[in-house]
C-alpha positions in Angstrom: -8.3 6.7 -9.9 -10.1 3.8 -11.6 -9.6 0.8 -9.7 -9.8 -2.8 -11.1 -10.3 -5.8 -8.9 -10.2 -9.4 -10.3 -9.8 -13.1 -9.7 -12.4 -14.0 -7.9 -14.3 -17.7 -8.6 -15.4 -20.6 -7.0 -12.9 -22.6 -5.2 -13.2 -25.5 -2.7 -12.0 -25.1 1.3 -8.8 -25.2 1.3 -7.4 -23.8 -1.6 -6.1 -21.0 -2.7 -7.0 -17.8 -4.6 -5.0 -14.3 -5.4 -7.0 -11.3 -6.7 -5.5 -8.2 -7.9 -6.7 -4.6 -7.8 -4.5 -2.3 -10.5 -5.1 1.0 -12.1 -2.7 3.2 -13.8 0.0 4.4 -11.1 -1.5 2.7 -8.2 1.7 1.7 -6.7 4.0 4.4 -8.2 2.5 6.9 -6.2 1.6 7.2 -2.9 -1.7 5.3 -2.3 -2.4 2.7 0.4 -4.8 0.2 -0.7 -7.3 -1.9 1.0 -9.5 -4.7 0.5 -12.7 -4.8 2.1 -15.5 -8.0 1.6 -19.0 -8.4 1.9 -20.6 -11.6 2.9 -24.5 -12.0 1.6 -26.9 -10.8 4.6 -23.8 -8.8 6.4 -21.6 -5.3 6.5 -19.2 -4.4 4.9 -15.6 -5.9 6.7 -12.2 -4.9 6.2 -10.0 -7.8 5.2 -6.2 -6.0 4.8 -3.9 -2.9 3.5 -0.9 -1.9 2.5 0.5 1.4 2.9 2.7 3.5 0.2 5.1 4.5 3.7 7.2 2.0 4.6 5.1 -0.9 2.7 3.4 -1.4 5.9 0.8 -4.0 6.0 -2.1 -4.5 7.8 -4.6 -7.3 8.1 -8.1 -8.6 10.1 -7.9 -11.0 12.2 -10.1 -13.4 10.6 -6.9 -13.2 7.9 -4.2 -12.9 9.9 -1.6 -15.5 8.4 -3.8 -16.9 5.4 -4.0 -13.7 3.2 -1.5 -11.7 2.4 -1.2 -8.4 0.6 1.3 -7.2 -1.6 2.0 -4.3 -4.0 3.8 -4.7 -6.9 5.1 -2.1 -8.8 6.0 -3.0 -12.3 2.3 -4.2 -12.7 0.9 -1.2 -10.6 -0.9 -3.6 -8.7 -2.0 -4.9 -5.2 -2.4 -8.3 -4.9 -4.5 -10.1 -2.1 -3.1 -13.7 -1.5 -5.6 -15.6 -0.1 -4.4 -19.2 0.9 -6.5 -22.0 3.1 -10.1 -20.7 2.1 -12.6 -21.3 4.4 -16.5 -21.1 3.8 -17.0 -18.1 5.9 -14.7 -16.2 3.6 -17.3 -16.6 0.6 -18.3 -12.5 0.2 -17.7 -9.8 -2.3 -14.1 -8.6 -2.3 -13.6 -4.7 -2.9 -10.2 -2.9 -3.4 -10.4 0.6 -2.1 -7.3 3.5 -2.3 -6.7 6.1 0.1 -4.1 8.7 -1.3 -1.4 8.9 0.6 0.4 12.4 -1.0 0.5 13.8 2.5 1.4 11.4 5.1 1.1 7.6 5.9 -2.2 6.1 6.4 -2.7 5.8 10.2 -2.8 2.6 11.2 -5.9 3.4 13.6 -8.1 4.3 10.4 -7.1 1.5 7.8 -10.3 -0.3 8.8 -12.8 2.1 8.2 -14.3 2.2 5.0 -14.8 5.8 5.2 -11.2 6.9 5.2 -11.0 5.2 1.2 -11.2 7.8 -1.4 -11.6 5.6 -4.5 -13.1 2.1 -4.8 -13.3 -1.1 -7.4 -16.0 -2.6 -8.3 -16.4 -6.1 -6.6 -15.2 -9.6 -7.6 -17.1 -13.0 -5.8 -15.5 -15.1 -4.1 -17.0 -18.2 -3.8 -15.6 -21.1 -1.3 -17.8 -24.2 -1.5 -17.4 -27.6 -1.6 
């Protein structure tokens, strides 16, 4: 699985920014996908994911209620929606699949980088005034 993550830039605090990680039948079969970050200087953090089961979602806290993710099928994409950028949100954004074949993606391991079995390459995110 080739993974391609996009749209990332420089954008002010405040506004808004939606990347997109696709690859040829990312969404029509059964992978959850994730979306990790990392800021200059620090590890690697989870950000959100969205399972194949039940479209269950998942998301950080740091996130909670500005991103949100989203899978959309006739693009065989996942889209991160990031909305009310902050500074401290500035990082490399990574999209990362976990096959999904044989059972849901527990919920307990969705945050741990470890559990992916394909990843992107990065897009910068830059939030700046």
């Amino acid at each position: 699985v080739q993974l391609q993550a996009s749209g990332g830039g420089l954008v002010q605090p405040g506004d808004s920014l939606t990347l997109s990680c696709a690859s040829s039948r990312l969404v029509s079969d059964y992978y959850a996908v994730g979306w990790f970050r990392q800021a200059p200087g620090k590890e690697r953090e989870w950000v959100a994911c969205a399972s194949s089961w039940e479209d269950s979602t998942y998301y950080a806290e740091s996130v909670k209620g500005r991103f949100t993710i989203s899978r959309e099928r006739t693009k065989d994409a996942v889209f991160l929606q990031m909305n009310n950028l902050k500074p401290e949100d500035t990082a490399v954004y990574y999209c990362a699949a976990k096959d999904e074949t044989w059972g849901a993606f527990k919920a307990s391991d969705v945050m741990s980088a470890g559990q992916y079995d394909y990843w992107g390459q990065g897009t910068l995110v830059t939030v700046s005034s």
